[in-house]
C-alpha positions in Angstrom: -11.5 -40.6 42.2 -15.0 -39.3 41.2 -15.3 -35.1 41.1 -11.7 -34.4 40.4 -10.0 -33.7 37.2 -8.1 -37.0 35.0 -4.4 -36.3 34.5 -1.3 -36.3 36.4 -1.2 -35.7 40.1 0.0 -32.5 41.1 -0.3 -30.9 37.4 -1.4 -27.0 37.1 -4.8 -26.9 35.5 -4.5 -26.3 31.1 -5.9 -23.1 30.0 -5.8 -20.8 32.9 -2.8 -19.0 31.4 -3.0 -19.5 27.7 -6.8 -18.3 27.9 -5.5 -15.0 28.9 -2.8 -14.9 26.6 -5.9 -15.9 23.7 -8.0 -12.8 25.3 -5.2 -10.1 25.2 -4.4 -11.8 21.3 -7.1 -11.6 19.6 -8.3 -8.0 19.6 -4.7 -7.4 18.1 -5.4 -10.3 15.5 -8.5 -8.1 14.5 -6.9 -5.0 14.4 -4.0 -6.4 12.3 -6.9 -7.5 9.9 -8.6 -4.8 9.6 -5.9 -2.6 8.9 -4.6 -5.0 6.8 -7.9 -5.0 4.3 -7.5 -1.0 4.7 -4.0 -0.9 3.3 -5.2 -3.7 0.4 -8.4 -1.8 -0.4 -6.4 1.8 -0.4 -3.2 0.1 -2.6 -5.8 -0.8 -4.9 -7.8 1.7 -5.4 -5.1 4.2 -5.9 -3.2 1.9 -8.6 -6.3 1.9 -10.5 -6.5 5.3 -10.2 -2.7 5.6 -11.2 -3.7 3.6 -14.7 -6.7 5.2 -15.2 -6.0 9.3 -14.5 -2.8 10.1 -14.1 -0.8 8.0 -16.5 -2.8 9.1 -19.5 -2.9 12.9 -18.1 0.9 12.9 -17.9 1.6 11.7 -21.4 -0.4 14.5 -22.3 0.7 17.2 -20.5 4.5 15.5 -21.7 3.3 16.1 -25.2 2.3 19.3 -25.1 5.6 20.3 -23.5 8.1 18.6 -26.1 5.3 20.7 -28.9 6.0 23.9 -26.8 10.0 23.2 -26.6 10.2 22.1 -30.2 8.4 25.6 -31.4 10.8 27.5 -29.2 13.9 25.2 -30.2 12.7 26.6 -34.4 12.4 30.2 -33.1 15.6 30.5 -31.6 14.1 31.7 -27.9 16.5 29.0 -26.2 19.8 30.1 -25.7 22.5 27.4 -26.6 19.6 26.0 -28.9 19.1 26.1 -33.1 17.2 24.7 -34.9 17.8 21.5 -35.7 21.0 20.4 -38.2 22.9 23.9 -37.0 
């Protein structure tokens, strides 16, 4: 019949319902994304950071440490501790 839709008699229009679904979806889909490129950009930038600062900063500061416990070890300003082969 001209003017009316091909398909099965007495079928419910497509896409009414799953367009609304689609609408209420995809600002969530965005938001997922962008917070998802936030997390990745923020994960790397703060591994680099990791490797770059604070690794190398630590082993120094862990140096300096064992050199200020070995000297007080020698002087006998830890209790319980000699020096060494005592």
């Amino acid at each position: 019949v001209p003017g009316q839709r091909a398909g099965i008699p007495g079928q419910k229009p497509k896409g009414k319902g799953k367009k609304n679904m689609y609408k209420g979806m995809h600002p969530l889909r965005k938001m997922y994304y962008i917070l998802w490129n936030f997390t990745g950009k923020i994960l790397w930038f703060s591994s680099c950071l990791v490797f770059m600062y604070f690794a190398p900063v630590n082993l120094l500061l862990f140096k300096d440490q064992e050199m200020v416990l070995n000297k007080m070890a020698m002087q006998g300003s830890i209790p319980g501790m000699g020096p060494p082969g005592m």
